[in-house]
mmCIF file of the N, C-alpha and C atoms, coordinates in Angstrom:
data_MODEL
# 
_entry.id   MODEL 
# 
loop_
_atom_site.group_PDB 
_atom_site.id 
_atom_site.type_symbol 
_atom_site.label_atom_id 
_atom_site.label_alt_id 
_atom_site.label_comp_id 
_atom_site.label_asym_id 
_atom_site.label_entity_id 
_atom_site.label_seq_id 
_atom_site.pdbx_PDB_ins_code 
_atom_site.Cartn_x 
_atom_site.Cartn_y 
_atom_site.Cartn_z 
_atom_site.occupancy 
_atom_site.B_iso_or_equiv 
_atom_site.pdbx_formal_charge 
_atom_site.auth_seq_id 
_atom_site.auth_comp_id 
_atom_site.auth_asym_id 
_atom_site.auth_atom_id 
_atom_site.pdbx_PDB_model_num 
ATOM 1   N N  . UNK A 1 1  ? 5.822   -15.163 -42.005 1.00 0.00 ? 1  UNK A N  1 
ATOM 2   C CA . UNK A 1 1  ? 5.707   -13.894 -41.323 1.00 0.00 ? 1  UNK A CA 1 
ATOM 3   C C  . UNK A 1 1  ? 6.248   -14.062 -39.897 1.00 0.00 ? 1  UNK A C  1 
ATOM 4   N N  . UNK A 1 2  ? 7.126   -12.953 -39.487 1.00 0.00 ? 2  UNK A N  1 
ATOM 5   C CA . UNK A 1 2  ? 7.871   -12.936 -38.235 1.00 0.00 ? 2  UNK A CA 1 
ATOM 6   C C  . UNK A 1 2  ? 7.371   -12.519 -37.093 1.00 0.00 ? 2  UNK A C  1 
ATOM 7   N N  . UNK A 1 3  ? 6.551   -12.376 -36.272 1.00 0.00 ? 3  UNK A N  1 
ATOM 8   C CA . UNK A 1 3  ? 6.332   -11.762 -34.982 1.00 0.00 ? 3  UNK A CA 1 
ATOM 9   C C  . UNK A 1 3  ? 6.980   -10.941 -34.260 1.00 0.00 ? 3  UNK A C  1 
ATOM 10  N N  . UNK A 1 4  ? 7.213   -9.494  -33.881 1.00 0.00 ? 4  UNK A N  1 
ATOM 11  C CA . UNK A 1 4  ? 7.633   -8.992  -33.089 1.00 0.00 ? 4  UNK A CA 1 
ATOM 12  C C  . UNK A 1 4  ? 8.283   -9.541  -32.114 1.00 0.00 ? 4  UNK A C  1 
ATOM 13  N N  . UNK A 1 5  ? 9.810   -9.765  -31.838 1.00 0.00 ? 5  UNK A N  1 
ATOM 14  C CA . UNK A 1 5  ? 10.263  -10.225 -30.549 1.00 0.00 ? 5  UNK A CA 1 
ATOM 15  C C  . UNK A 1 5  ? 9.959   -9.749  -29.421 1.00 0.00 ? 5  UNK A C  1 
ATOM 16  N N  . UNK A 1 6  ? 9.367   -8.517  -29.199 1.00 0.00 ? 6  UNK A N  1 
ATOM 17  C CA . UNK A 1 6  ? 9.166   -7.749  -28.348 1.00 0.00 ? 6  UNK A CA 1 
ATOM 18  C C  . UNK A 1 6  ? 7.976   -8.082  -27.516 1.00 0.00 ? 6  UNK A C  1 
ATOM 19  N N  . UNK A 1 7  ? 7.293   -9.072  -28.620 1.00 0.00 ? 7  UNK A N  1 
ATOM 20  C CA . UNK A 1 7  ? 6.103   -9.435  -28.594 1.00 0.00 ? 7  UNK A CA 1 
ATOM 21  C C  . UNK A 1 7  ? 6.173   -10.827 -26.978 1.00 0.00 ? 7  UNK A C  1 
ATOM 22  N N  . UNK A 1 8  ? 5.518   -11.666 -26.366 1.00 0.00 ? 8  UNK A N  1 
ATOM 23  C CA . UNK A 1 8  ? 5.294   -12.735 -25.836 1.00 0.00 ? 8  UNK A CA 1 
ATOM 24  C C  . UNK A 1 8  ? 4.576   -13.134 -24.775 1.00 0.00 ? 8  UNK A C  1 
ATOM 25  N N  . UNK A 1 9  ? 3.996   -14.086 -24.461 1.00 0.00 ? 9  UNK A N  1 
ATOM 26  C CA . UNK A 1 9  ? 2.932   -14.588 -23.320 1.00 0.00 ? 9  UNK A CA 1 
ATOM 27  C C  . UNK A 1 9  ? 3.227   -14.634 -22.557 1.00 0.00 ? 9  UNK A C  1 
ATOM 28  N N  . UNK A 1 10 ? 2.198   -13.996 -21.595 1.00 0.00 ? 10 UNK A N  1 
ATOM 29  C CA . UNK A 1 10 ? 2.346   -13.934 -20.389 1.00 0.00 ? 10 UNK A CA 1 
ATOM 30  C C  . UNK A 1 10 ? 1.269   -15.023 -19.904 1.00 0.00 ? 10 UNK A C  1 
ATOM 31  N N  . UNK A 1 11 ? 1.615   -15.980 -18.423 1.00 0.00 ? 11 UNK A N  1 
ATOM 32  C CA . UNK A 1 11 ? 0.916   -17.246 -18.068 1.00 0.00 ? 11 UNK A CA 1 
ATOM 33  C C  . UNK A 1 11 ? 1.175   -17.040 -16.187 1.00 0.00 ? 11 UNK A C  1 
ATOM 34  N N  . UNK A 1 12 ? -0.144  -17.196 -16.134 1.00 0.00 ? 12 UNK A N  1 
ATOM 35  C CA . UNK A 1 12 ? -0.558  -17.437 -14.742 1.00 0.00 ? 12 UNK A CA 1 
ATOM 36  C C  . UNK A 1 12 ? -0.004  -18.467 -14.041 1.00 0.00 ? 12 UNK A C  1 
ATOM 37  N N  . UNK A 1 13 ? 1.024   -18.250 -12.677 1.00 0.00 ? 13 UNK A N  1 
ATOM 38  C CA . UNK A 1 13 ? 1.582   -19.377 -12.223 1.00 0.00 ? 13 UNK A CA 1 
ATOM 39  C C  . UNK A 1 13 ? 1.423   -19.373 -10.587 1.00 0.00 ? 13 UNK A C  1 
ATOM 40  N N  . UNK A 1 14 ? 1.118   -20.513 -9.920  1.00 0.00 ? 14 UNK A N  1 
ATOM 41  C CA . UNK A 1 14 ? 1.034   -19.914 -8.576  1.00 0.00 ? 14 UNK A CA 1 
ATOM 42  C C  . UNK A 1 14 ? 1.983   -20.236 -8.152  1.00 0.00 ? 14 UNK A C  1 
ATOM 43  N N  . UNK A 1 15 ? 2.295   -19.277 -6.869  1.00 0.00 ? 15 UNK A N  1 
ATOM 44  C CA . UNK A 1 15 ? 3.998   -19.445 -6.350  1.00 0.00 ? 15 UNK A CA 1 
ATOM 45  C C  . UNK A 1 15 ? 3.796   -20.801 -6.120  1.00 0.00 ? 15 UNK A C  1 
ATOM 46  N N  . UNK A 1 16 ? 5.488   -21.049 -5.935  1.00 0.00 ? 16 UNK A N  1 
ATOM 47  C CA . UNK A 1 16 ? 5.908   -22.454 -5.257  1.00 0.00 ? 16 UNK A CA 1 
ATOM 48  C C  . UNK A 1 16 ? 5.959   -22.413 -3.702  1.00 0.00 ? 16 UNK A C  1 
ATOM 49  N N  . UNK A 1 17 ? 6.343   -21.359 -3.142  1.00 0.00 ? 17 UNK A N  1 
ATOM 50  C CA . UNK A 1 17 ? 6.410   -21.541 -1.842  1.00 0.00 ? 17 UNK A CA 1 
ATOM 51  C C  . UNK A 1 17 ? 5.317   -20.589 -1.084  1.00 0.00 ? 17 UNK A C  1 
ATOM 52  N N  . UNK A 1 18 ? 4.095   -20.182 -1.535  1.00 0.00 ? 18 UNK A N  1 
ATOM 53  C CA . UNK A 1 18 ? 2.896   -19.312 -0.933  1.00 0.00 ? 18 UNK A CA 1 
ATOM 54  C C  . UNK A 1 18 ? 2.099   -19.668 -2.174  1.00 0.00 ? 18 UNK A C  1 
ATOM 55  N N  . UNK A 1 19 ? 0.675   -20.270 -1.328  1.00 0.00 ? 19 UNK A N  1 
ATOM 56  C CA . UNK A 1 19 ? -0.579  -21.254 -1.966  1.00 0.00 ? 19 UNK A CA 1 
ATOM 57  C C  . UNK A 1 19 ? -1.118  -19.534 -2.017  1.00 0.00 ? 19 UNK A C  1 
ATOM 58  N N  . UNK A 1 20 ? -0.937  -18.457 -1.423  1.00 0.00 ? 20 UNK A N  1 
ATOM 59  C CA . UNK A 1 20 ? -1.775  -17.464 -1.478  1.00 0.00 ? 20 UNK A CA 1 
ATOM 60  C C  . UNK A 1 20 ? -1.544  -16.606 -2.748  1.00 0.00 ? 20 UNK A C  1 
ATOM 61  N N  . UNK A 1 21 ? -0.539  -16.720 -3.603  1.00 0.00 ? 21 UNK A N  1 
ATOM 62  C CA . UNK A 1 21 ? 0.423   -15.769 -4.239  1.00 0.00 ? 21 UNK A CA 1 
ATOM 63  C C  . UNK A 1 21 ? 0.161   -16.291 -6.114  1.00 0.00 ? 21 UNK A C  1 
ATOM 64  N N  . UNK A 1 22 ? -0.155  -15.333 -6.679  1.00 0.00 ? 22 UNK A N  1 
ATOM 65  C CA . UNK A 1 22 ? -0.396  -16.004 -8.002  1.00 0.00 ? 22 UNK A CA 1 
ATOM 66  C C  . UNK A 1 22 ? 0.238   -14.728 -9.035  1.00 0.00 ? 22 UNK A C  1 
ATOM 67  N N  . UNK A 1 23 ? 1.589   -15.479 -9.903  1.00 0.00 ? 23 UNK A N  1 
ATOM 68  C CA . UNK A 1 23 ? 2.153   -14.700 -10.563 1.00 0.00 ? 23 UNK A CA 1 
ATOM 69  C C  . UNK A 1 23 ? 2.079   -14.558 -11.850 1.00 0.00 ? 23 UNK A C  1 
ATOM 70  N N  . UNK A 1 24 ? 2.147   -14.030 -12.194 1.00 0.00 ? 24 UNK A N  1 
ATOM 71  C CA . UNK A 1 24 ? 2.036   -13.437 -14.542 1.00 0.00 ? 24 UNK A CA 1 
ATOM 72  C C  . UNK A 1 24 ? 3.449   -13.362 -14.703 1.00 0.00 ? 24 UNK A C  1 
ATOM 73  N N  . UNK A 1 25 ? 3.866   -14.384 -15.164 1.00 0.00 ? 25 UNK A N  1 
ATOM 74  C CA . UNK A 1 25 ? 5.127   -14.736 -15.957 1.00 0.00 ? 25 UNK A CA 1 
ATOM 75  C C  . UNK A 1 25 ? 5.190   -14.520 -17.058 1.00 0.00 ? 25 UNK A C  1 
ATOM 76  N N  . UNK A 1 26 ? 6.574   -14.603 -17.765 1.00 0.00 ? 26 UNK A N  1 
ATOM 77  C CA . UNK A 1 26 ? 6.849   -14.519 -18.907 1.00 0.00 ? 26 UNK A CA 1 
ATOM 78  C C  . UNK A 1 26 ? 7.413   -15.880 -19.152 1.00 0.00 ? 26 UNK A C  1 
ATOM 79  N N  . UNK A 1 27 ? 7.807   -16.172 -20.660 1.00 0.00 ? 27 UNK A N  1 
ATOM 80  C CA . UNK A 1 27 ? 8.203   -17.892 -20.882 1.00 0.00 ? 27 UNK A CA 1 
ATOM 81  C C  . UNK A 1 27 ? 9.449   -17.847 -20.017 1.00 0.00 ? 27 UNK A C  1 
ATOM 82  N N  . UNK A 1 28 ? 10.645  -17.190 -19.540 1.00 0.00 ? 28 UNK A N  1 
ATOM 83  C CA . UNK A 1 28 ? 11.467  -17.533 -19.186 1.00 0.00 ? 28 UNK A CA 1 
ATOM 84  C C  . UNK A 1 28 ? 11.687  -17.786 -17.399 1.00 0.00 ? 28 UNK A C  1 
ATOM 85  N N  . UNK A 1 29 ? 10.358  -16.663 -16.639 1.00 0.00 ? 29 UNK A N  1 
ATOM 86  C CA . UNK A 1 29 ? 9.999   -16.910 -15.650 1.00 0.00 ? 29 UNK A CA 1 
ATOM 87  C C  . UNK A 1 29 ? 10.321  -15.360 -14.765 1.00 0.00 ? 29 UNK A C  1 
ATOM 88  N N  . UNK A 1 30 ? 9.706   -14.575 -15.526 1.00 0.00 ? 30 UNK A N  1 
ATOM 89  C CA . UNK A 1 30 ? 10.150  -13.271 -15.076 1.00 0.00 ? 30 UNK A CA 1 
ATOM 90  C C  . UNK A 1 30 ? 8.929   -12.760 -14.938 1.00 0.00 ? 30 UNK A C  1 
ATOM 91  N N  . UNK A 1 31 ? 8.610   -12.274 -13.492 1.00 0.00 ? 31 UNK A N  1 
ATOM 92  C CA . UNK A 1 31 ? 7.273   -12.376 -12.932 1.00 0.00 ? 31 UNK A CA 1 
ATOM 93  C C  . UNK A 1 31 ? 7.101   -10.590 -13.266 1.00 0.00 ? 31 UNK A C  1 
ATOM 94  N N  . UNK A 1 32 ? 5.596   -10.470 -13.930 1.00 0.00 ? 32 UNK A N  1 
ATOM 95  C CA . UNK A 1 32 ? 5.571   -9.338  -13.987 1.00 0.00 ? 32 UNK A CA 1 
ATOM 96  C C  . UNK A 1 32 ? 4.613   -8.264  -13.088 1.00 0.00 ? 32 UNK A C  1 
ATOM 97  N N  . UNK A 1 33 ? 3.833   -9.566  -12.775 1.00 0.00 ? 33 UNK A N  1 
ATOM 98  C CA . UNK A 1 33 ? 2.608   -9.182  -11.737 1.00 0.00 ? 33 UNK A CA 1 
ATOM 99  C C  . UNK A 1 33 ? 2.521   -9.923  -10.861 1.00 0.00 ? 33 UNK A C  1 
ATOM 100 N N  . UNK A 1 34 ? 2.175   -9.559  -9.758  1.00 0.00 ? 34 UNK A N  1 
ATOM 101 C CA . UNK A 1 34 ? 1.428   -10.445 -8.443  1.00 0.00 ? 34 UNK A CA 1 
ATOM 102 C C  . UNK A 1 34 ? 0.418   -9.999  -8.134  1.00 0.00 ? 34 UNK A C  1 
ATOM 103 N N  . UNK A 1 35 ? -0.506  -10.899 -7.223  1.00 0.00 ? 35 UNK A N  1 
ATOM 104 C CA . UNK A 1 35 ? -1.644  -10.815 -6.517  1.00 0.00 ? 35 UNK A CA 1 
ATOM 105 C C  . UNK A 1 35 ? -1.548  -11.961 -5.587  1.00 0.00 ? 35 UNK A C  1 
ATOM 106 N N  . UNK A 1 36 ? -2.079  -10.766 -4.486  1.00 0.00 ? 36 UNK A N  1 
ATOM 107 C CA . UNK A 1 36 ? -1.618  -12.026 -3.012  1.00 0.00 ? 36 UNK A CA 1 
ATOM 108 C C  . UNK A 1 36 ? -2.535  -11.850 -2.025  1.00 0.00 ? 36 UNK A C  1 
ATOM 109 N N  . UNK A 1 37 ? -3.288  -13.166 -1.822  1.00 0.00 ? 37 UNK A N  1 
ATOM 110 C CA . UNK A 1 37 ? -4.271  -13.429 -0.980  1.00 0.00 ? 37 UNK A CA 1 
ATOM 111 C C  . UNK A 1 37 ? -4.046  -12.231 0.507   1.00 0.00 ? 37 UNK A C  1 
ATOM 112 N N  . UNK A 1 38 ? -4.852  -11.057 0.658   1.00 0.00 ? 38 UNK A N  1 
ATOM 113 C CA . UNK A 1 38 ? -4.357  -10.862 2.121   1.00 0.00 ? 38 UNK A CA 1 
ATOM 114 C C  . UNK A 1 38 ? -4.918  -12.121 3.312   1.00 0.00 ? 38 UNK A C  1 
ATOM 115 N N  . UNK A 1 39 ? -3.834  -12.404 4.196   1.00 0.00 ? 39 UNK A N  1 
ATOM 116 C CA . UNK A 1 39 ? -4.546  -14.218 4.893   1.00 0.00 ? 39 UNK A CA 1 
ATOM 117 C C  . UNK A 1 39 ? -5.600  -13.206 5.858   1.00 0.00 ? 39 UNK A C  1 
ATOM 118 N N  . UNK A 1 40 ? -6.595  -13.759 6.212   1.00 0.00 ? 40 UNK A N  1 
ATOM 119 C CA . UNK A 1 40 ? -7.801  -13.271 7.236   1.00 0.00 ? 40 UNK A CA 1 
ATOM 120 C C  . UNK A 1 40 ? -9.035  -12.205 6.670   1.00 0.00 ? 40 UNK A C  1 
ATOM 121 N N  . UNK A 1 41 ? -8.584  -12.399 5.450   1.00 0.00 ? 41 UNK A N  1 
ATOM 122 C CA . UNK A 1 41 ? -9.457  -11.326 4.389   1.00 0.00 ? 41 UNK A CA 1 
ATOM 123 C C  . UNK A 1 41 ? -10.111 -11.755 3.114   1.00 0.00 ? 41 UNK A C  1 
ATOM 124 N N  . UNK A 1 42 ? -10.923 -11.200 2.303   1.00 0.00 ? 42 UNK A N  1 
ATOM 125 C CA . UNK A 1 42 ? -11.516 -11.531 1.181   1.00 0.00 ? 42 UNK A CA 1 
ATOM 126 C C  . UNK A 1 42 ? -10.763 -10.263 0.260   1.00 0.00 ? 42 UNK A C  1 
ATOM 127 N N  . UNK A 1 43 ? -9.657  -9.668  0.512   1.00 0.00 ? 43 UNK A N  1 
ATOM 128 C CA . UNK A 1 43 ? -8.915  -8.633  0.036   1.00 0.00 ? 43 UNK A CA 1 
ATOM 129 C C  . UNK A 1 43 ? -7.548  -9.145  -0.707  1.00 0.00 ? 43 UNK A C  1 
ATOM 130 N N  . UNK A 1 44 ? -6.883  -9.005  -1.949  1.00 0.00 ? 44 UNK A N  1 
ATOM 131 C CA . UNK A 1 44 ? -5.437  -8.912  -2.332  1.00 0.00 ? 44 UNK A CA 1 
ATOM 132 C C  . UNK A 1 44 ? -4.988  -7.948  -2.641  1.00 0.00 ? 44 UNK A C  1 
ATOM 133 N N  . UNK A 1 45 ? -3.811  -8.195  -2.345  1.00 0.00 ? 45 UNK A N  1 
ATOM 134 C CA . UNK A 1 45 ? -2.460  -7.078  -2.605  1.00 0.00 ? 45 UNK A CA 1 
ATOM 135 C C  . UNK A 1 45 ? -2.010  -7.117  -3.998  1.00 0.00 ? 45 UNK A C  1 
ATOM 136 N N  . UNK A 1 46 ? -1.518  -6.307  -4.982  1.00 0.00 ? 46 UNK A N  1 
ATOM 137 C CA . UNK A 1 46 ? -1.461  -6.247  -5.652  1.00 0.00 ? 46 UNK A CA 1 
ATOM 138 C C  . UNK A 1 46 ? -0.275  -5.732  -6.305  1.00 0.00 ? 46 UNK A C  1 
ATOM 139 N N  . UNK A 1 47 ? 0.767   -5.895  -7.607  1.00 0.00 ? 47 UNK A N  1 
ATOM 140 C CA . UNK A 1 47 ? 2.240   -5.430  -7.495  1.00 0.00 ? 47 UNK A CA 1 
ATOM 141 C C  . UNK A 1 47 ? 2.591   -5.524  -8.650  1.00 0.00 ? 47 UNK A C  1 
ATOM 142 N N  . UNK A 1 48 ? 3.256   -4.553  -9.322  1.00 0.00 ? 48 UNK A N  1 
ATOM 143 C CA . UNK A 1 48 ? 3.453   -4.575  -10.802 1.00 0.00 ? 48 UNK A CA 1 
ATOM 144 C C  . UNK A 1 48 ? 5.399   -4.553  -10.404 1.00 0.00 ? 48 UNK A C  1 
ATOM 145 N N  . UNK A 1 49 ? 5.558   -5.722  -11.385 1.00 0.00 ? 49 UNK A N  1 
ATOM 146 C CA . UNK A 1 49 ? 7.232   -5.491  -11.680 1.00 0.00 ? 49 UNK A CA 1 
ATOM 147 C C  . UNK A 1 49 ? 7.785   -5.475  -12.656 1.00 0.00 ? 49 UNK A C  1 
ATOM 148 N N  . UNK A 1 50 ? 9.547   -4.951  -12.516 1.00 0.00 ? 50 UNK A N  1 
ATOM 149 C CA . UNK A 1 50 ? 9.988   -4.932  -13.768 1.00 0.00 ? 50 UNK A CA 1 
ATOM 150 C C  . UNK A 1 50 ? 11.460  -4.529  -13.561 1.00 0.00 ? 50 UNK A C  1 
ATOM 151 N N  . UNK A 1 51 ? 12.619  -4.456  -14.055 1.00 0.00 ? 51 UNK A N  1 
ATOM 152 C CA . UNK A 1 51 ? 13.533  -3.725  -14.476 1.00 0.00 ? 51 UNK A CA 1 
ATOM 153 C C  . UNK A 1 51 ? 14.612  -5.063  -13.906 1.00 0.00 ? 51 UNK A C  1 
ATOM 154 N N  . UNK A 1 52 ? 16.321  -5.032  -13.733 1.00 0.00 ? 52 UNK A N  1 
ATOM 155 C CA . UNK A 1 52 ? 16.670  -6.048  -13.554 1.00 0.00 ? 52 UNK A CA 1 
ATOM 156 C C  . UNK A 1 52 ? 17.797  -5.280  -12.511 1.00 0.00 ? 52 UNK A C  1 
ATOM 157 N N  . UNK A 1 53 ? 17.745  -5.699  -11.646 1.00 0.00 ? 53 UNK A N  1 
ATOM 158 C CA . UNK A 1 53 ? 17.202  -6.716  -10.812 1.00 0.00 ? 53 UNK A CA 1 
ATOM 159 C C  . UNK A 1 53 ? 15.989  -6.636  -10.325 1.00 0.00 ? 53 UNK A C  1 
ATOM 160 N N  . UNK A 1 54 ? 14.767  -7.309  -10.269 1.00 0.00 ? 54 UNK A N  1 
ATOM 161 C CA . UNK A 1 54 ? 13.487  -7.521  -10.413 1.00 0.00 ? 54 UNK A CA 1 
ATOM 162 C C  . UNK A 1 54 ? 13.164  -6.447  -8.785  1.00 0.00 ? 54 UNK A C  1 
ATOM 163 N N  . UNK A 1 55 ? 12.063  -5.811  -9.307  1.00 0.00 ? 55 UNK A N  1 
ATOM 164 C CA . UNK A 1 55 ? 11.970  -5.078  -8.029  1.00 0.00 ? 55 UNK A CA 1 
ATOM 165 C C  . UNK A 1 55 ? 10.053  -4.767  -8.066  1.00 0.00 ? 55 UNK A C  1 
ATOM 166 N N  . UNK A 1 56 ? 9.784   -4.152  -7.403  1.00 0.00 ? 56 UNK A N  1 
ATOM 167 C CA . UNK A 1 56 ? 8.711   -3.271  -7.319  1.00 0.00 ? 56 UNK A CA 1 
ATOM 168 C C  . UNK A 1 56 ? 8.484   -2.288  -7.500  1.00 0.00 ? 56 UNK A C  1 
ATOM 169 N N  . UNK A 1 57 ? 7.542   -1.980  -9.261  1.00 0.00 ? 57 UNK A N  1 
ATOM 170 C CA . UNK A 1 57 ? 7.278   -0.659  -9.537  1.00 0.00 ? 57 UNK A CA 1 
ATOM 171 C C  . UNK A 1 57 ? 5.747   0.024   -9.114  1.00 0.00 ? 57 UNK A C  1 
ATOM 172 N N  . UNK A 1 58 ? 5.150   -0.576  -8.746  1.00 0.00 ? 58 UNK A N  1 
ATOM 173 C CA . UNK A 1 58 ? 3.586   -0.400  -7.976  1.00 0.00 ? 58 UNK A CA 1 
ATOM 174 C C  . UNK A 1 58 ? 3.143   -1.154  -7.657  1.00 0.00 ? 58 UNK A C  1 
ATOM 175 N N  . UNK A 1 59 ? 2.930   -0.390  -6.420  1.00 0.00 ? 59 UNK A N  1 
ATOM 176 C CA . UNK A 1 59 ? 1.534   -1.570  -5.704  1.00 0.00 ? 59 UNK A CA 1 
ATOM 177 C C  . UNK A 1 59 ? 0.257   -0.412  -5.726  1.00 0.00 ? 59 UNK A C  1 
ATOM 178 N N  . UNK A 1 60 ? -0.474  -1.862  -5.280  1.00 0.00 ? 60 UNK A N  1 
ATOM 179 C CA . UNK A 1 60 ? -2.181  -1.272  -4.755  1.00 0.00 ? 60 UNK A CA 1 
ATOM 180 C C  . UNK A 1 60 ? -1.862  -0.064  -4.152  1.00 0.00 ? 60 UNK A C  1 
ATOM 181 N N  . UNK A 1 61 ? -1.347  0.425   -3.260  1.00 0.00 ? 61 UNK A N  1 
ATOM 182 C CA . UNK A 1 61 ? -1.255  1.177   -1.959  1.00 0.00 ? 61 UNK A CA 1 
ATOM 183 C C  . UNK A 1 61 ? -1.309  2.694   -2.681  1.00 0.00 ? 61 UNK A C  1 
ATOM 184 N N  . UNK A 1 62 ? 0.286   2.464   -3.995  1.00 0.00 ? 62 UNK A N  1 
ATOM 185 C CA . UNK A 1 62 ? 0.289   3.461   -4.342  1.00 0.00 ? 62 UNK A CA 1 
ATOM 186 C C  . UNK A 1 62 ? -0.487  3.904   -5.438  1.00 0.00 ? 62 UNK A C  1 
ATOM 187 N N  . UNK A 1 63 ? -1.070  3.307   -6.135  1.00 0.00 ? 63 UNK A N  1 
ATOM 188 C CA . UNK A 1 63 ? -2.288  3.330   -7.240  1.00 0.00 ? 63 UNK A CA 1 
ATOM 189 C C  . UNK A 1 63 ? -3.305  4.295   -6.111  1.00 0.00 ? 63 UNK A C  1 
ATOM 190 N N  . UNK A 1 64 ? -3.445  3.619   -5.400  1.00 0.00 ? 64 UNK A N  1 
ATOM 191 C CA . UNK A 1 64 ? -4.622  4.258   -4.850  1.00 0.00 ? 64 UNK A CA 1 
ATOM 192 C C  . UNK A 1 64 ? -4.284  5.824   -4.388  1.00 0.00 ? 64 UNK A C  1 
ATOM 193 N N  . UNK A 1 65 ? -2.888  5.965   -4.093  1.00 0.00 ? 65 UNK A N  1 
ATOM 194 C CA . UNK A 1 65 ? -2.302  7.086   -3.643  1.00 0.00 ? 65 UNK A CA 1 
ATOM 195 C C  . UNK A 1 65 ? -2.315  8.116   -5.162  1.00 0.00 ? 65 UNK A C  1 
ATOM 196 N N  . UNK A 1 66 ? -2.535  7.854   -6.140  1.00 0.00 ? 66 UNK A N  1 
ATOM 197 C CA . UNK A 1 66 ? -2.410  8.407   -7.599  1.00 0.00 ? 66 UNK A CA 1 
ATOM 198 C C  . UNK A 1 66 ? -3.741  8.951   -7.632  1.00 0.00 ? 66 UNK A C  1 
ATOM 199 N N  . UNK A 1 67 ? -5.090  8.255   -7.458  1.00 0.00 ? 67 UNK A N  1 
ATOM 200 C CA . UNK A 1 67 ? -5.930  8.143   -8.118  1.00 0.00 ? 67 UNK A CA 1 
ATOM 201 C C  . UNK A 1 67 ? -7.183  9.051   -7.324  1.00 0.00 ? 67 UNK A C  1 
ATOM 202 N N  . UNK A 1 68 ? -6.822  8.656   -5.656  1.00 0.00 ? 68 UNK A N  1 
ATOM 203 C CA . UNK A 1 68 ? -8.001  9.185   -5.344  1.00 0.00 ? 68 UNK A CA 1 
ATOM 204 C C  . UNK A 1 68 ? -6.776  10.604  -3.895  1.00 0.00 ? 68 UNK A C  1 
# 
């Protein structure tokens, strides 16, 4: 039985160059999410991506701008 190609894991990686920054990859290394320590806070930022060339389709800021 074949699996959906469409289908695949996503894995928690923390950046290489920011100890604050922790990304949701895909196997090939195509980050789909972030979350990033704000520094001086108990708060993160938050960022959904996608399309190519890799960009920013939401953040926290604007979620919150949707919702409330």
């Amino acid at each position: 039985m074949s699996l959906d190609k469409n289908l695949f894991t996503l894995t928690f990686s923390p950046h290489k160059d920011n100890p604050n920054i922790l990304d949701l990859v895909d196997p090939v290394g195509t980050i789909h999410y972030r979350k990033q320590k704000v520094v001086g806070s108990k708060e993160y930022k938050i960022e959904l991506y996608g399309g190519f060339p890799l960009s920013c389709l939401l953040s926290d800021e604007e979620l919150m701008n949707i919702f409330y």
